[in-house]
NUKE-318988 format. One record per residue (C-alpha): chain; x, y, z. Coordinates in nm, 4 decimals. Example, Ala and Ser with C-alpha at 12.3 -4.5 7.8 and 13.67 -1.06 7.14 Angstrom:
2
<chain=A | xx=1.2300 | yy=-0.4500 | zz=0.7800>;
<chain=A | xx=1.3670 | yy=-0.1060 | zz=0.7140>;
//
This chain:
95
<chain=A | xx=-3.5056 | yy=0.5757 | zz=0.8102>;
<chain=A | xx=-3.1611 | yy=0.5018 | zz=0.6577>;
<chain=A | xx=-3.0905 | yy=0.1951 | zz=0.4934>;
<chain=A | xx=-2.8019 | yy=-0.0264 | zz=0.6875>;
<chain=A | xx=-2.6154 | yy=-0.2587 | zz=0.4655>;
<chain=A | xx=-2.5813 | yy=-0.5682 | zz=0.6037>;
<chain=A | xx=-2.3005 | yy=-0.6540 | zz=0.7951>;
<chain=A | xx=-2.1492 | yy=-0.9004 | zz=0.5453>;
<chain=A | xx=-2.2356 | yy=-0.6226 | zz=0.2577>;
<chain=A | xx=-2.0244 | yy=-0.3527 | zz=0.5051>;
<chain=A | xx=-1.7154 | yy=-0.6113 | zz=0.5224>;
<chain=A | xx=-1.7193 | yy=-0.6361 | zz=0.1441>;
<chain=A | xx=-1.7259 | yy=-0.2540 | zz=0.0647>;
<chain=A | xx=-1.4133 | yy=-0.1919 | zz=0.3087>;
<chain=A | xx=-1.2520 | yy=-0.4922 | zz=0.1864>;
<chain=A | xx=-1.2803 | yy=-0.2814 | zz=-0.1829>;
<chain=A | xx=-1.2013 | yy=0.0069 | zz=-0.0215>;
<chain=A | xx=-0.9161 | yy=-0.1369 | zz=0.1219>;
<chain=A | xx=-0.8084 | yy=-0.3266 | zz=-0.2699>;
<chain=A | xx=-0.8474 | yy=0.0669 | zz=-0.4326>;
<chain=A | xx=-0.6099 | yy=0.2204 | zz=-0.1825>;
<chain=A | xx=-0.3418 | yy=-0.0609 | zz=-0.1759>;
<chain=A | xx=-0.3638 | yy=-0.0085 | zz=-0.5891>;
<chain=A | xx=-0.3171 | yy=0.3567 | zz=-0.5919>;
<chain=A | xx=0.0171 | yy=0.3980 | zz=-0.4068>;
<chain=A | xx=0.3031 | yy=0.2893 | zz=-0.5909>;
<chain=A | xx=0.7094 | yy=0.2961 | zz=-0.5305>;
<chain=A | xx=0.8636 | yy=0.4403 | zz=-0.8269>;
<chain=A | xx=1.2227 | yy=0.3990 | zz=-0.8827>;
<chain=A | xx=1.4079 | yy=0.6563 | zz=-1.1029>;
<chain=A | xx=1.7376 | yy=0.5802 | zz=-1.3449>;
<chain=A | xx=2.0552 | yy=0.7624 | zz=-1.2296>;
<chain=A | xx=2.4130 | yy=0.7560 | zz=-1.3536>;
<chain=A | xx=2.5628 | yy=0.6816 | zz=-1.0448>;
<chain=A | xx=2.4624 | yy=0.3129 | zz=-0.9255>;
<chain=A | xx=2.5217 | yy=-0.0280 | zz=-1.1065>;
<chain=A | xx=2.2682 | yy=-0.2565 | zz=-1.2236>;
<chain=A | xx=2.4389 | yy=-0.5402 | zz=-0.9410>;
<chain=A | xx=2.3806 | yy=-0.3038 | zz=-0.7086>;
<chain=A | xx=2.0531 | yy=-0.1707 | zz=-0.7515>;
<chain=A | xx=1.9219 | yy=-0.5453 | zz=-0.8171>;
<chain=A | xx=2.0556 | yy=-0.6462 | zz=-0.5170>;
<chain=A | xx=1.8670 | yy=-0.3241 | zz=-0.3046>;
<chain=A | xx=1.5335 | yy=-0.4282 | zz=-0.4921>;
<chain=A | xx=1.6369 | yy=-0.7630 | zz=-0.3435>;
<chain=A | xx=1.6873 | yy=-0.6357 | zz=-0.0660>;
<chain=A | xx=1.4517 | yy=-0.4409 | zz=0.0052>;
<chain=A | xx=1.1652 | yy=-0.4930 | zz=-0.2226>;
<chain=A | xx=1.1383 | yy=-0.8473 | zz=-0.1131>;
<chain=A | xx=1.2017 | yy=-0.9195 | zz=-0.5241>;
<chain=A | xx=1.3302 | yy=-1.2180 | zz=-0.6776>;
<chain=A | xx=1.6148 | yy=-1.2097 | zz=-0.9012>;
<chain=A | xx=1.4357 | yy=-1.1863 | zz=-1.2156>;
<chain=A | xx=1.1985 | yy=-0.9318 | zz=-1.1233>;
<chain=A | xx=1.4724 | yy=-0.7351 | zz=-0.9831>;
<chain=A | xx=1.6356 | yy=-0.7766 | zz=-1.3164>;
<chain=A | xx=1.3351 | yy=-0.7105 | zz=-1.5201>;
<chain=A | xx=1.2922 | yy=-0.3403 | zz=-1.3012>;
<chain=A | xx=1.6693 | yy=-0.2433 | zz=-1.3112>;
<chain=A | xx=1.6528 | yy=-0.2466 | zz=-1.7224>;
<chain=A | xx=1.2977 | yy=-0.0780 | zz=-1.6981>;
<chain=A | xx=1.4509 | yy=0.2055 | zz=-1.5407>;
<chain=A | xx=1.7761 | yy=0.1689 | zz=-1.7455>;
<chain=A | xx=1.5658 | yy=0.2081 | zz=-2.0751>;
<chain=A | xx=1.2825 | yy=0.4071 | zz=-1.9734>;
<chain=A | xx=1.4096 | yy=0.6364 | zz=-1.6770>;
<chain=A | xx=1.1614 | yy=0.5076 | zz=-1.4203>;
<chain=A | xx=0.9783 | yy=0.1533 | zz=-1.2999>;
<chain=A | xx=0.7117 | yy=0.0901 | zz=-1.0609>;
<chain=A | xx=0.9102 | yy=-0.1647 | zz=-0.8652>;
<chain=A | xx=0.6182 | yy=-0.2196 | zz=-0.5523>;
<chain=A | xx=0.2414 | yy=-0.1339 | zz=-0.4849>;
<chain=A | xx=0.0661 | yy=-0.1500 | zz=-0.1632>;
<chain=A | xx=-0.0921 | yy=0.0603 | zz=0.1371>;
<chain=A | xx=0.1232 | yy=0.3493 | zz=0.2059>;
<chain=A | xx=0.1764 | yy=0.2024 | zz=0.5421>;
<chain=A | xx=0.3904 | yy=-0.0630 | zz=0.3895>;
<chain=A | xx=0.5505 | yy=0.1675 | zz=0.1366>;
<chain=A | xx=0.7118 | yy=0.3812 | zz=0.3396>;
<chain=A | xx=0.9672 | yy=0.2404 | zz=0.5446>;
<chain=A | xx=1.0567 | yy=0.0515 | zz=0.1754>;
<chain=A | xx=1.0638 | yy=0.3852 | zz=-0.0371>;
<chain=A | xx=1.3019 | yy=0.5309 | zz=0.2634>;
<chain=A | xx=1.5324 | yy=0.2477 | zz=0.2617>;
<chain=A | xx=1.5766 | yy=0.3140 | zz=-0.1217>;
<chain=A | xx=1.6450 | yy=0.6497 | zz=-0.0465>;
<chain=A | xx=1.8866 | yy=0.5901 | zz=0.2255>;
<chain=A | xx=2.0532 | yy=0.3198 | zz=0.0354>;
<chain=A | xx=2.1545 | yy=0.6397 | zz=-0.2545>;
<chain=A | xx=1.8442 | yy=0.5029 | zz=-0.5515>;
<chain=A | xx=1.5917 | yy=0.7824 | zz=-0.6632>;
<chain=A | xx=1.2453 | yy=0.6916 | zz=-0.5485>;
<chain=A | xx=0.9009 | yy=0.8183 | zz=-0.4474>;
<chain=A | xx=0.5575 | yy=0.6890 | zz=-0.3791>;
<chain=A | xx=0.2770 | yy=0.7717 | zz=-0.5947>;
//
């Protein structure tokens, strides 16, 4: 006979599970030389849900680096974000 975790024990693995998937996807947003720092600030804003200073912080990440991760979660809840990046002219992609 199998052993059956119980169902508290079950709740806490998928809860984990859960945790490990929302920390593997990430949005990462790429430097270009066509947008301004207002602008993209005001699209991680925007759309990121960021405040100003985290907005600020990411914009001179990817200034000075060539890439940030500006937003983790389920995939799910990237998505619709990472498109609105892309439709809004940034360079972006989950990972």
């Amino acid at each position: 006979m199998a052993w059956t975790p119980a169902p508290e024990e079950q709740e806490l693995t998928q809860v984990a599970v859960m945790e490990k998937e929302d920390r593997e996807n990430v949005i990462v947003l790429y430097n270009d030389d066509v947008n301004t720092f207002d602008y993209v600030i005001d699209c991680l804003i925007d759309i990121c849900e960021h405040t100003l200073e985290q907005a600020q912080q990411c914009t001179m990440l990817v200034h000075y680096k060539g890439k940030c991760e500006v937003l983790s979660g389920s995939l799910k809840k990237l998505e619709p974000r990472c498109s609105a990046l892309l439709e809004a002219g940034l360079s972006a992609e989950i990972h």
